[in-house]
ZAPAMAR-808293 format. One record per residue: residue in one letter; x, y, z of N, C-alpha, C in turn. Coordinates in steps of 0.2 Angstrom, whole numbers, padded with zeros to 4 digits, always signed. Layout:
ZAPAMAR-808293
aXYZXYZXYZ ...
//
This chain:
ZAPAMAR-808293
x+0004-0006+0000+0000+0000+0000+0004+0006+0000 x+0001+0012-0003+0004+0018-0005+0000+0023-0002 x+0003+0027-0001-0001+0035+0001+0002+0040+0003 x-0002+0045+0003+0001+0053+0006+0007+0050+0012 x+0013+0055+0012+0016+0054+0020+0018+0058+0024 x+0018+0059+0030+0018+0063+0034+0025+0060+0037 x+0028+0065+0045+0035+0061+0047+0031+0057+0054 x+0027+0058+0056+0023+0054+0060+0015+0053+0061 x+0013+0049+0060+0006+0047+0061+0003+0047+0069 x-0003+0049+0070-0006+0049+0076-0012+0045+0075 x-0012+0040+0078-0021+0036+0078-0024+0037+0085 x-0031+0039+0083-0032+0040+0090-0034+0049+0090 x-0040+0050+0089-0041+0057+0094-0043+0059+0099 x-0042+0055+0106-0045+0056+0113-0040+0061+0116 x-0040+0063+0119-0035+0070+0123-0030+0066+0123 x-0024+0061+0124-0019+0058+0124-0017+0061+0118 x-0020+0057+0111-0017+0059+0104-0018+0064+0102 x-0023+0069+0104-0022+0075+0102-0016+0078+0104 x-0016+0078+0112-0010+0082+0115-0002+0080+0111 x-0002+0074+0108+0004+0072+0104+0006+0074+0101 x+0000+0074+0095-0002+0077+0087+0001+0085+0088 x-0003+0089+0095-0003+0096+0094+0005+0098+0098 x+0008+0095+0101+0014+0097+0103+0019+0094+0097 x+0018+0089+0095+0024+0089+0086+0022+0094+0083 x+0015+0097+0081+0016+0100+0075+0017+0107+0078 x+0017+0108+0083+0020+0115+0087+0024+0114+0086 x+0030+0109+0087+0038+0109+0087+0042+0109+0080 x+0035+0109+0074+0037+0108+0068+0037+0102+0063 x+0035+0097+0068+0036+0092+0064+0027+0090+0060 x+0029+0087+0055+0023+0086+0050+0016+0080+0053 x+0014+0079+0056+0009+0074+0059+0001+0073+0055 x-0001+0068+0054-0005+0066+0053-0010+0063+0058 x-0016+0066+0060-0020+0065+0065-0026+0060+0063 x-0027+0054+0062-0031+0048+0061-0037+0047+0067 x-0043+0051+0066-0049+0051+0071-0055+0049+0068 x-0061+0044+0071-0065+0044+0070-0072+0049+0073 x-0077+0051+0072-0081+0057+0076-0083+0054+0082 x-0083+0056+0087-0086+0055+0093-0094+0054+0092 x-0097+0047+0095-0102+0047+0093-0108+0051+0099 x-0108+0052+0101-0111+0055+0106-0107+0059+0111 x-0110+0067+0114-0106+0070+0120-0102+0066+0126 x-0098+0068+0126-0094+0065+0133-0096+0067+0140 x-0100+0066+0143-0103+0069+0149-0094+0069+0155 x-0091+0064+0154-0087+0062+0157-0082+0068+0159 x-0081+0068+0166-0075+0073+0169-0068+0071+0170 x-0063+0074+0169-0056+0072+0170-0052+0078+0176 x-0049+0076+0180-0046+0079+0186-0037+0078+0183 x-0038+0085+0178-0031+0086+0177-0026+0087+0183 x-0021+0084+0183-0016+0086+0189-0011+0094+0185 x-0008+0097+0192-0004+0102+0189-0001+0102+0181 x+0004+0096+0184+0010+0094+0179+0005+0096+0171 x+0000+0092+0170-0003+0091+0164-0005+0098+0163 x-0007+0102+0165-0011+0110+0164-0004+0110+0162 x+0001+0113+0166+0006+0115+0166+0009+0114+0157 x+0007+0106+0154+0009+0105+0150+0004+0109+0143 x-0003+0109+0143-0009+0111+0140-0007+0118+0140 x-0005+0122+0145-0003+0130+0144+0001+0130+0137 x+0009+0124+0138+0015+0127+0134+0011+0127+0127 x+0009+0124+0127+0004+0119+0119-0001+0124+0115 x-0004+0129+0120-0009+0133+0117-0017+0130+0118 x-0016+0124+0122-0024+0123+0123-0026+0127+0129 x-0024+0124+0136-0026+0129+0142-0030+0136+0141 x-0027+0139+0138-0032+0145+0139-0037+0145+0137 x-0038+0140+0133-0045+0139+0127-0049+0135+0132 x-0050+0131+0139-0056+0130+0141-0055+0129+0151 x-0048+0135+0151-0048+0135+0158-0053+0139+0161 x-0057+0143+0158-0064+0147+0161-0069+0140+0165 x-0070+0133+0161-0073+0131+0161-0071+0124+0167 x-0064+0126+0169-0062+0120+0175-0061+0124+0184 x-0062+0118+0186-0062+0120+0193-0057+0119+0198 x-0054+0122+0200-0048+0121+0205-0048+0117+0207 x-0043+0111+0212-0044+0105+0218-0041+0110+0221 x-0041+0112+0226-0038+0116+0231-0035+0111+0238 x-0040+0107+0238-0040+0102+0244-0042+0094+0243 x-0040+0089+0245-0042+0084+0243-0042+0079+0251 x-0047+0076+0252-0049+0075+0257-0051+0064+0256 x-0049+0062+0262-0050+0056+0259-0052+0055+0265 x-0060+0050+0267-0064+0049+0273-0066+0040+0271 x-0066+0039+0278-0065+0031+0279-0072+0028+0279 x-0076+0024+0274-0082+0025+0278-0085+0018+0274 x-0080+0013+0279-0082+0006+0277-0084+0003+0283 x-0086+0008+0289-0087+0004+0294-0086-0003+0298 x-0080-0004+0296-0076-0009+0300-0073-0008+0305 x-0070-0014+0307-0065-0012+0316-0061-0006+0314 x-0057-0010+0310-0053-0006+0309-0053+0001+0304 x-0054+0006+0307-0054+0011+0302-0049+0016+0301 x-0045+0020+0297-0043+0026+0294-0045+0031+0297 x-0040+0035+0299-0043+0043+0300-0044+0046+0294 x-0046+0052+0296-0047+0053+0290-0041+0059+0290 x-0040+0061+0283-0035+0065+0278-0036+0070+0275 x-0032+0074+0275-0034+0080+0271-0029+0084+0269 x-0027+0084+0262-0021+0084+0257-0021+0095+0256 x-0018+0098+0258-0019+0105+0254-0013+0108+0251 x-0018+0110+0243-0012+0113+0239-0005+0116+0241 x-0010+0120+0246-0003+0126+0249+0001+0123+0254 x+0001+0117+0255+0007+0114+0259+0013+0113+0254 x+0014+0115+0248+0019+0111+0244+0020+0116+0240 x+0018+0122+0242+0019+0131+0237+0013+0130+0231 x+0007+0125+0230+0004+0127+0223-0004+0130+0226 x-0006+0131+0220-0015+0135+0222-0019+0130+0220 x-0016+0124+0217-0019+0119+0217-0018+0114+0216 x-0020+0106+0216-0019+0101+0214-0019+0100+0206 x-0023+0104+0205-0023+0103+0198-0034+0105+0196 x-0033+0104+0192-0040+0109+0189-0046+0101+0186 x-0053+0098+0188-0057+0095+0186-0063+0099+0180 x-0062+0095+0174-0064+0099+0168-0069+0092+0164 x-0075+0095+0162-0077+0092+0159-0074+0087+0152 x-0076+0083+0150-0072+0081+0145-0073+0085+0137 x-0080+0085+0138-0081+0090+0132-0079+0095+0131 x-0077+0101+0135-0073+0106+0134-0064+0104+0132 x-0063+0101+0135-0056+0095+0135-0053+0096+0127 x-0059+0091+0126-0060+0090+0119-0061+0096+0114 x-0065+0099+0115-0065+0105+0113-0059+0112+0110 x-0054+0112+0116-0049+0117+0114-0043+0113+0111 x-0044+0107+0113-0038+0103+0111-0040+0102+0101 x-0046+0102+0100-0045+0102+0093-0049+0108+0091 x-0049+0113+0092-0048+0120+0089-0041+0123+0090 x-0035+0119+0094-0028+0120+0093-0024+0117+0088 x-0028+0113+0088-0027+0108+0083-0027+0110+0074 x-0032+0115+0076-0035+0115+0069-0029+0123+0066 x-0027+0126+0071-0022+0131+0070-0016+0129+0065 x-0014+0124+0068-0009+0121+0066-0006+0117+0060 x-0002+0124+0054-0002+0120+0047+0002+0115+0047 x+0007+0112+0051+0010+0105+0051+0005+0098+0053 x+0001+0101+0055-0004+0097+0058-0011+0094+0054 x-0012+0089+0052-0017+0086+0044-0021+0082+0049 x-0028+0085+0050-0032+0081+0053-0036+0078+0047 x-0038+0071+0049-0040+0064+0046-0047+0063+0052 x-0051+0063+0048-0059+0063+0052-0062+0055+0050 x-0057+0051+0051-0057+0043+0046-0057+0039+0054 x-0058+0032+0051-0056+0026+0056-0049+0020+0052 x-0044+0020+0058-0040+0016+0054-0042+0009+0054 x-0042+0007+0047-0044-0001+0043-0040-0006+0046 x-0034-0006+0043-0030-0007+0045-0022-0005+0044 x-0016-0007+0049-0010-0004+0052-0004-0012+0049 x+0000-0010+0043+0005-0012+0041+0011-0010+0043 x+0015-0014+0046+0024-0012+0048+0027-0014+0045 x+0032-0009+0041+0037-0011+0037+0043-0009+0038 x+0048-0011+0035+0055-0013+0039+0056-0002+0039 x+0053-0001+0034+0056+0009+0035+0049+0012+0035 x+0044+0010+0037+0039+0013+0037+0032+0009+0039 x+0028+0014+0041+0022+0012+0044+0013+0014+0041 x+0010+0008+0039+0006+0012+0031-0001+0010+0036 x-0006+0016+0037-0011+0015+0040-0017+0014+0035 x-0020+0010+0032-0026+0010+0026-0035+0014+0032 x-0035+0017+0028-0041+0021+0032-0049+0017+0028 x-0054+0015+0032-0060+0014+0031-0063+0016+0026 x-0064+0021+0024-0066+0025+0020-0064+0027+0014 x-0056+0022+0014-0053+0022+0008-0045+0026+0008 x-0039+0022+0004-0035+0026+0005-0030+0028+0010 x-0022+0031+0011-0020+0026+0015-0014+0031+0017 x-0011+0032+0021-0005+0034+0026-0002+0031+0027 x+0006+0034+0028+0011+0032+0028+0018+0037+0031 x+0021+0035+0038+0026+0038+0040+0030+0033+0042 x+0036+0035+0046+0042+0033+0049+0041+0030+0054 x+0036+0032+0058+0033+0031+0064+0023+0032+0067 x+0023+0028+0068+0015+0029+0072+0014+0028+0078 x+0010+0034+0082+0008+0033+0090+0003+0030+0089 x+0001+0026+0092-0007+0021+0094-0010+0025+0098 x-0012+0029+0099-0020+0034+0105-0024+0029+0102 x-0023+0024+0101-0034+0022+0098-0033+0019+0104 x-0036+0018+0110-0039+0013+0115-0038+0006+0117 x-0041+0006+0122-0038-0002+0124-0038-0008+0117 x-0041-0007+0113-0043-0012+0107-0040-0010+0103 x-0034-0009+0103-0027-0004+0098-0025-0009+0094 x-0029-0007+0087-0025-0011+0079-0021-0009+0082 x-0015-0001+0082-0009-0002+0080-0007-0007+0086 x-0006-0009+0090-0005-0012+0094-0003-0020+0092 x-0011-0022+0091-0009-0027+0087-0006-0029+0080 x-0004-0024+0078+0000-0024+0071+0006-0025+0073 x+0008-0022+0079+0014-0020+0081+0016-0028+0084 x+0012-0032+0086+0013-0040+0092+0014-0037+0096 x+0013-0034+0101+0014-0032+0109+0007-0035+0111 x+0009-0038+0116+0004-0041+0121+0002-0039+0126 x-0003-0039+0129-0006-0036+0134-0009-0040+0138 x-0008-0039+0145-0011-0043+0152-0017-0037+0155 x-0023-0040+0154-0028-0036+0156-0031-0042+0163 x-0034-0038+0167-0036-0042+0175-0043-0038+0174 x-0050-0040+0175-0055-0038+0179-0055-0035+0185 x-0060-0031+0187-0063-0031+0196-0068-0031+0196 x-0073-0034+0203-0079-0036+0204-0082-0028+0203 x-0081-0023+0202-0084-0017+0202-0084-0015+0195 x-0089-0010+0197-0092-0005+0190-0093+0003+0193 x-0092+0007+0190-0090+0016+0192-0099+0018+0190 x-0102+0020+0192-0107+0026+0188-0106+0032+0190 x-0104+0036+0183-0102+0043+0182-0108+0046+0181 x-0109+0055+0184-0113+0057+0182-0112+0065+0188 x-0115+0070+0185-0114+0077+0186-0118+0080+0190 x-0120+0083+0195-0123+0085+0200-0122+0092+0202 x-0129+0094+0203-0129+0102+0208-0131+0100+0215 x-0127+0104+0222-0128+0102+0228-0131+0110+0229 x-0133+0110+0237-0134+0115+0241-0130+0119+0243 x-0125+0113+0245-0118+0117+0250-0111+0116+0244 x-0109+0122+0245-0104+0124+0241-0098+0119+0242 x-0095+0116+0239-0088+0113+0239-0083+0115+0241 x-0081+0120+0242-0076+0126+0244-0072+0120+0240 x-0068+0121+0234-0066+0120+0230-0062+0111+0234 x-0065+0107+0236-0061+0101+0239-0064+0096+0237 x-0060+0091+0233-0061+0083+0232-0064+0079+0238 x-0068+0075+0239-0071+0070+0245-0072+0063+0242 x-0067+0061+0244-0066+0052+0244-0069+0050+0249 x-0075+0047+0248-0075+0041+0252-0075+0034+0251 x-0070+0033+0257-0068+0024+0254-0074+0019+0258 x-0076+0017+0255-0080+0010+0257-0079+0004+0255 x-0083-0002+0256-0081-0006+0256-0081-0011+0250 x-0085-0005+0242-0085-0008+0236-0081-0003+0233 x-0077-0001+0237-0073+0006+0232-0075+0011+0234 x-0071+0019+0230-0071+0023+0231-0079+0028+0229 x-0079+0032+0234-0084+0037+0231-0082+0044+0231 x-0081+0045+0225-0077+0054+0224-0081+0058+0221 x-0083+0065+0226-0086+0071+0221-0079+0074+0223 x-0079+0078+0216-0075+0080+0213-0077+0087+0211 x-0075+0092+0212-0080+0101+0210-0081+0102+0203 x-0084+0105+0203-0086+0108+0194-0086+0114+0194 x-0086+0119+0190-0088+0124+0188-0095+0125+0185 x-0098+0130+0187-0105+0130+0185-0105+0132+0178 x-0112+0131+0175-0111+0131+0167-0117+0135+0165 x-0122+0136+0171-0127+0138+0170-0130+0145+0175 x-0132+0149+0173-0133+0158+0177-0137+0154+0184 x-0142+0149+0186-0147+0148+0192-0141+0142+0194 x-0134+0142+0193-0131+0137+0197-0127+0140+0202 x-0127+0142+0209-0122+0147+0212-0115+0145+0212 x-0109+0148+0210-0103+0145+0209-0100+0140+0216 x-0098+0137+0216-0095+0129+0220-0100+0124+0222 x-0105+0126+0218-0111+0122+0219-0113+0115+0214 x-0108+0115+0210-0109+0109+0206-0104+0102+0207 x-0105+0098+0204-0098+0092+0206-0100+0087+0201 x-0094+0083+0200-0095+0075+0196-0094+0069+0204 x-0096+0065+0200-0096+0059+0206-0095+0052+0200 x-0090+0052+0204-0088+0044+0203-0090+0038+0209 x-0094+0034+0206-0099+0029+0213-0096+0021+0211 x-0090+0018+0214-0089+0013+0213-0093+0006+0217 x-0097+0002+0214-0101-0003+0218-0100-0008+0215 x-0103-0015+0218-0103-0019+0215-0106-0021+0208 x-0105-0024+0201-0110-0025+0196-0117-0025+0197 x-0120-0029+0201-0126-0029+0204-0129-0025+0205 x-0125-0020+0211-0129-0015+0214-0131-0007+0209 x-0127-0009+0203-0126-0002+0199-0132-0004+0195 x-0134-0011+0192-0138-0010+0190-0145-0007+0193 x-0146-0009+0202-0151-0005+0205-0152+0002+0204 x-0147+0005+0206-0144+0011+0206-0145+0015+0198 x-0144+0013+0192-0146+0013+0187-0152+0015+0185 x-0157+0012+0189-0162+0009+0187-0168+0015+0193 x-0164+0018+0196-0168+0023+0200-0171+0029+0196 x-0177+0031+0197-0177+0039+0194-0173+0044+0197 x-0173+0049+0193-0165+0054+0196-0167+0057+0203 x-0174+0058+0206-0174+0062+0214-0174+0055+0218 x-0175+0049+0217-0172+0045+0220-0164+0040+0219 x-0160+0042+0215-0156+0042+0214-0149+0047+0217 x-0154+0055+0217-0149+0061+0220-0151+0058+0229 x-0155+0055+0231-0156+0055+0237-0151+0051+0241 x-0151+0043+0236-0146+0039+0239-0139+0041+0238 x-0137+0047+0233-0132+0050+0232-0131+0053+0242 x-0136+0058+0240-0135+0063+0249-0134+0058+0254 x-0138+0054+0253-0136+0048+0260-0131+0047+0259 x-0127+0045+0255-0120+0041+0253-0114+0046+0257 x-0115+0050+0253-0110+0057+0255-0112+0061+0261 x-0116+0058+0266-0118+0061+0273-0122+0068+0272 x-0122+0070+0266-0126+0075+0265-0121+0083+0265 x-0113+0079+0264-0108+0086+0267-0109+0091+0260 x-0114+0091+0255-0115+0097+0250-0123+0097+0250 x-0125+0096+0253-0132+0095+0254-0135+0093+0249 x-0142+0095+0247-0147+0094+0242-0143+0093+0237 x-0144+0085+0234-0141+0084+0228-0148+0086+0221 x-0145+0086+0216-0151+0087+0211-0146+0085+0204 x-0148+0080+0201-0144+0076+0195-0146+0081+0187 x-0143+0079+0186-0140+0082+0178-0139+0077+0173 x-0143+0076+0168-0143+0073+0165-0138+0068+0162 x-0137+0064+0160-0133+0061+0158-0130+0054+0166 x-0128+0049+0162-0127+0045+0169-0120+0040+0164 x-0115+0038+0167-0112+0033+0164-0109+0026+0168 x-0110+0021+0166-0107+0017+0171-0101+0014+0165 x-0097+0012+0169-0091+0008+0166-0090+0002+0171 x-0087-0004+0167-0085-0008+0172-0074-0008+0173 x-0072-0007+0179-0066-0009+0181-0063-0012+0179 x-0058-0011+0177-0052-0017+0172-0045-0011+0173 x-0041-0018+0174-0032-0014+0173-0030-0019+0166 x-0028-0015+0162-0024-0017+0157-0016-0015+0157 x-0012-0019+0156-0004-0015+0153-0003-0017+0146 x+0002-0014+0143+0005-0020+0136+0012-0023+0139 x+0013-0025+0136+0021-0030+0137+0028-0025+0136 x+0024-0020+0131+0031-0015+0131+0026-0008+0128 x+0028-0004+0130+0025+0001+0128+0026+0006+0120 x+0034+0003+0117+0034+0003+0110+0036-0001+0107 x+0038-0003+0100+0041-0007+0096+0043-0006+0091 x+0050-0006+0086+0048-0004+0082+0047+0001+0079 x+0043+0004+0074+0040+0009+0072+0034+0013+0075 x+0033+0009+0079+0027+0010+0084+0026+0011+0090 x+0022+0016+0095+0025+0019+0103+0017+0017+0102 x+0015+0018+0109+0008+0017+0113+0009+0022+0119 x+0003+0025+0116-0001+0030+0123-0006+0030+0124 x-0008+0032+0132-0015+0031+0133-0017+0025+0135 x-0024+0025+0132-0026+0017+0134-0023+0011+0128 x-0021+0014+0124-0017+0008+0120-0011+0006+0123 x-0010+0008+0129-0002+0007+0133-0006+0005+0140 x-0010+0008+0143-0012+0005+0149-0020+0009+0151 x-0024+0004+0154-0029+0004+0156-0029+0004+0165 x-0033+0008+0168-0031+0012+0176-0038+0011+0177 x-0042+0009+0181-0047+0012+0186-0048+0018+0187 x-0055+0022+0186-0055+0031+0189-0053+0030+0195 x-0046+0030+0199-0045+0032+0205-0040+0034+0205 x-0041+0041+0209-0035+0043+0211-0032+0049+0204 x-0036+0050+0201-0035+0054+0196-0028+0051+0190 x-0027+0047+0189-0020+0044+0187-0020+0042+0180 x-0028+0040+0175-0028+0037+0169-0026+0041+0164 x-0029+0048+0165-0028+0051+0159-0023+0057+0159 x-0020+0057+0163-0014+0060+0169-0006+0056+0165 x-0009+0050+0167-0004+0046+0163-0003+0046+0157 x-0006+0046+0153-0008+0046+0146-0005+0053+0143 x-0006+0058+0147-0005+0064+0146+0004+0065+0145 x+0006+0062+0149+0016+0061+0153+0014+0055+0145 x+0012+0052+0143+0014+0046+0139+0014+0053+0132 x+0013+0058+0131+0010+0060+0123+0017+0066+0125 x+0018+0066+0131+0023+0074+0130+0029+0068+0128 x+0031+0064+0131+0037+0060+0133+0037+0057+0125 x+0031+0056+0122+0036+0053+0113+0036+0060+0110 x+0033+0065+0112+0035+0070+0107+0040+0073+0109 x+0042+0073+0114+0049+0076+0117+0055+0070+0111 x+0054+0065+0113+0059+0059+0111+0058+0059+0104 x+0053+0062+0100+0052+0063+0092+0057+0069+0089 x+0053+0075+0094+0058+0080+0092+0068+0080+0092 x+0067+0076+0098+0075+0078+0101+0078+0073+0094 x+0074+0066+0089+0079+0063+0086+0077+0065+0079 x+0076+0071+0076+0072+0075+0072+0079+0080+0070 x+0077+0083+0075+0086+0087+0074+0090+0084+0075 x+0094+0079+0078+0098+0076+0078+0099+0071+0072 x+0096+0071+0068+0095+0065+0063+0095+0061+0063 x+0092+0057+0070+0092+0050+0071+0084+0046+0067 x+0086+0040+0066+0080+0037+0065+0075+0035+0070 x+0069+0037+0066+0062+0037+0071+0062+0029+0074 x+0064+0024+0070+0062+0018+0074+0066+0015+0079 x+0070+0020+0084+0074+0018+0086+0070+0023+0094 x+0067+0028+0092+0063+0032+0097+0058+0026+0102 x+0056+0021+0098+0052+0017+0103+0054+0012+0108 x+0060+0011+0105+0062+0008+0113+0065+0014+0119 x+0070+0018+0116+0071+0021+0121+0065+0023+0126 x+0059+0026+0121+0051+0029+0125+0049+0023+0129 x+0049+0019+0126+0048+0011+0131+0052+0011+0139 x+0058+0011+0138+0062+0015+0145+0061+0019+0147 x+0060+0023+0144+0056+0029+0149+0051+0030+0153 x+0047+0027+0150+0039+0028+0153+0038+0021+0157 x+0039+0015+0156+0040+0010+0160+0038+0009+0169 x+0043+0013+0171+0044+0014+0177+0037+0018+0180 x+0036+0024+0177+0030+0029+0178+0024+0024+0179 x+0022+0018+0172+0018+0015+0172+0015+0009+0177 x+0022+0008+0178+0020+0003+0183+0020+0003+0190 x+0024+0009+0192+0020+0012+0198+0014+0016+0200 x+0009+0019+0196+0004+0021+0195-0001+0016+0195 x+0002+0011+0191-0005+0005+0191-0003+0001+0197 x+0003-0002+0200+0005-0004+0206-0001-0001+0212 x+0001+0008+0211-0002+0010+0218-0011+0009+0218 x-0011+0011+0212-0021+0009+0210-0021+0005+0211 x-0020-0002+0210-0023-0008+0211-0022-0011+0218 x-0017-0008+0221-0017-0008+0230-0019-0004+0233 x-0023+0002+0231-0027+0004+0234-0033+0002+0234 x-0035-0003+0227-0041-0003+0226-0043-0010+0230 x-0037-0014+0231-0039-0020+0234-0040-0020+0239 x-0036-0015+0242-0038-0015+0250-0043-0011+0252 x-0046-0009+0248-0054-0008+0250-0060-0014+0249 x-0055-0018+0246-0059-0023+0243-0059-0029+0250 x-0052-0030+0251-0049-0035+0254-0054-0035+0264 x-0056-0042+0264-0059-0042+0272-0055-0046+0277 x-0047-0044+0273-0043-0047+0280-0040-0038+0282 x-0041-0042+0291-0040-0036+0293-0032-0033+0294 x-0027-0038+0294-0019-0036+0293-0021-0029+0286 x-0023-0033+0280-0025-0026+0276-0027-0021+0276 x-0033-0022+0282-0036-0015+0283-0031-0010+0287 x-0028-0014+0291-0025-0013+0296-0018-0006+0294 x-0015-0010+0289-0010-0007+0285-0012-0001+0282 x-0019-0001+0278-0022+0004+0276-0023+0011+0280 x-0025+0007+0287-0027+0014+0291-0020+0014+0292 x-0016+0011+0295-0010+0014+0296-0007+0019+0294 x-0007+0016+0286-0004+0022+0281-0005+0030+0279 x-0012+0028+0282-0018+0035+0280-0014+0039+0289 x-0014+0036+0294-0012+0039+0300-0006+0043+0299 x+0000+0039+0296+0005+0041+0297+0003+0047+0292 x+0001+0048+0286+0000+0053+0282-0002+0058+0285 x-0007+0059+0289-0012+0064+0294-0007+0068+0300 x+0000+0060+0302+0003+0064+0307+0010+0066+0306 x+0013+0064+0299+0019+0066+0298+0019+0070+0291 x+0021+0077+0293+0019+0083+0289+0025+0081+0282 x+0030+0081+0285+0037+0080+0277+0034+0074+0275 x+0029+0067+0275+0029+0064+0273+0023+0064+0269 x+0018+0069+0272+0010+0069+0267+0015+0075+0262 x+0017+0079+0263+0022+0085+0258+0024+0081+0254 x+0029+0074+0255+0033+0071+0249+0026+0069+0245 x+0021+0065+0247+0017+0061+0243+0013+0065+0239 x+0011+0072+0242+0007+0076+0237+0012+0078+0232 x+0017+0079+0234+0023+0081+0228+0024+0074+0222 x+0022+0070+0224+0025+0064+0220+0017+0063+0215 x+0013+0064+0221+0007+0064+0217+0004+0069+0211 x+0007+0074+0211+0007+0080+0205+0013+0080+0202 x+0018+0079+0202+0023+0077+0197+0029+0072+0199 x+0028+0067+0197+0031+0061+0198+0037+0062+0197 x+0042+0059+0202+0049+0059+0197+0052+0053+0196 x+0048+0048+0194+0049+0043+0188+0049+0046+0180 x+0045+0052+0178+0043+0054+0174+0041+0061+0173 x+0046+0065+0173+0042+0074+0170+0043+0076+0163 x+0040+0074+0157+0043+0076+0153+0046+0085+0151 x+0047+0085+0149+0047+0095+0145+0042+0099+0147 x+0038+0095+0144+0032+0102+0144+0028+0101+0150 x+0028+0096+0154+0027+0092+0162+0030+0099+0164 x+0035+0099+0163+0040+0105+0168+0038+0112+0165 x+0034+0113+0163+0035+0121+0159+0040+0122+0154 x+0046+0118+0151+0050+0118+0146+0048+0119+0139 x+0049+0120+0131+0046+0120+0128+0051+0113+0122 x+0049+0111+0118+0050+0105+0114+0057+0108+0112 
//
């Protein structure tokens, strides 16, 4: 197969691959962006951390839909599985560590929004509104046939498509995927009492339950009075919960959360997903690097999924650019990015899946440990400082634009 070529191909339009696309073609390089249309709005919220803003500034999206996000100022994590043993509770504040915030919660739709109106700025940048067919790898090049007819071809290809990544499988990387007994329902809420800009975790005994602040979108909504909520329960029970109308639905919400925002009132839209951790076997190969969910699958906890994904899109366009001018060959860029990001990866899904089991777990040695961990956190001031430090920018991984650097 033959076709147009670019010097890298992007598959995949979800915030990962966009933020790829739009920081190569910032830095000059020539990119091809491979997307199909989103078939319905994204109701769905994401809890950027610093680092990631910090990186969407240098890039030119940030200011296109920072109106529309909400501070985390504080982040609070409450025990509330009623066992012997329990966790005190916690309570994480930006200005312990010099920042004004942990990082800003934005809906996805705005997200999406300025990242591809940055996108459209940028004349090295060739957006492709296709689905890829299928992904060929050749000894000097990588030829993507598009659906609709017709066919791409560069030195190198990111995979942003998703857990179900053709390129991935074109590439023979393998992945270890695990289930969990749990399922998330997402959905967007108006309270009574004002959030004062703070995260509320609470842990029980099917998982995490997180509101998370919004920003208001409508004039009769008073500002710190909106939130997203993540409801982690067992499969069975979400289908009850599901199946509620929305004032009794908001109500088992206000039960759930003690009432600390008062009067809940739902917003239309609801999502459930069910819990799965995915990795690949190597995160490049070849001609081909993986980001996103084509490189690793994360639980909503802990803000960590698209966080991740985010450090995965700076770190190959950093590693694109640097062998660009240097005139090194692009298929040599995927192992090294493979080392790179590694480590990041597997301590982020490491600490998700041990926090998640341990809410799961009914031996009390685990619980035991849990509350422990949360105490020392509560009573040892340089030690909750180092972990919110670690938790807004890791030092396994900062790429460039992580740091406020430019490409």
């Amino acid at each position: 197969m033959t076709g147009p070529t670019a010097e890298t191909i992007v598959v995949g339009g979800g915030p990962a691959g966009l933020t790829a696309a739009i920081a190569l073609a910032g830095a000059g390089v020539e990119v091809a962006l491979v997307r199909k249309s989103a078939a319905a709005v994204d109701r769905r919220t994401t809890a950027l951390l610093a680092s990631s803003v910090t990186a969407l500034d240098l890039i030119g999206v940030w200011r296109r839909c920072a109106a529309n996000a909400a501070p985390l100022r504080t982040m609070r994590i409450v025990d509330d599985t009623a066992r012997l043993l329990r966790a005190p509770e916690v309570c994480f504040s930006a200005s312990e560590i010099g920042l004004e915030a942990f990082g800003h919660n934005i809906e996805n739709r705005f997200l999406l929004a300025a990242l591809d109106a940055r996108a459209r700025e940028l004349p090295a940048l060739r957006l492709i509104d296709d689905e890829a067919d299928a992904v060929e790898i050749g000894e000097t090049r990588v030829t993507v046939a598009l659906k609709d007819g017709g066919a791409l071809s560069a030195p190198l290809a990111i995979a942003a498509d998703g857990r179900h990544s053709r390129c991935r499988a074109a590439a023979g990387i393998a992945s270890e995927a695990r289930s969990y007994p749990q399922t998330a329902l997402t959905c967007n809420l108006r309270h009574s009492r004002p959030h004062h800009d703070t995260s509320t975790e609470f842990h029980t005994a099917t998982g995490p339950f997180t509101l998370v602040p919004l920003v208001r979108f409508q004039a009769e909504c008073a500002p710190g009075r909106r939130s997203s909520l993540v409801f982690v329960v067992e499969p069975g029970e979400v289908d009850a919960l599901c199946a509620l109308p929305d004032r009794e639905l908001a109500a088992e919400i206000e039960r759930r959360s003690h009432s600390i925002l008062g009067k809940i009132e739902l917003e239309p839209g609801r999502g459930r997903f069910p819990l799965a951790v995915e990795t690949a076997a190597r995160l490049g190969a070849g001609r081909v690097a993986l980001i996103g969910e084509a490189a690793h699958v994360l639980p909503p906890i802990g803000a960590q999924g698209l966080n991740l994904g985010l450090r995965d899109a700076a770190c190959i366009a950093e590693l694109i650019v640097a062998a660009r001018r240097n005139g090194g060959d692009l298929a040599e860029v995927s192992a090294r990015y493979d080392d790179m990001r590694r480590a990041d990866v597997a301590i982020r899904s490491l600490a998700v899946d041990l926090l998640n089991r341990s809410l799961l777990s009914d031996v009390l040695a685990v619980q035991g440990a849990r509350g422990f961990s949360l105490f020392l956190l509560q009573r040892i001031a340089p030690l909750r400082r180092a972990v919110m430090r670690e938790g807004v920018a890791p030092l396994a991984s900062q790429p460039r634009l992580m740091r406020g650097e430019p490409l």
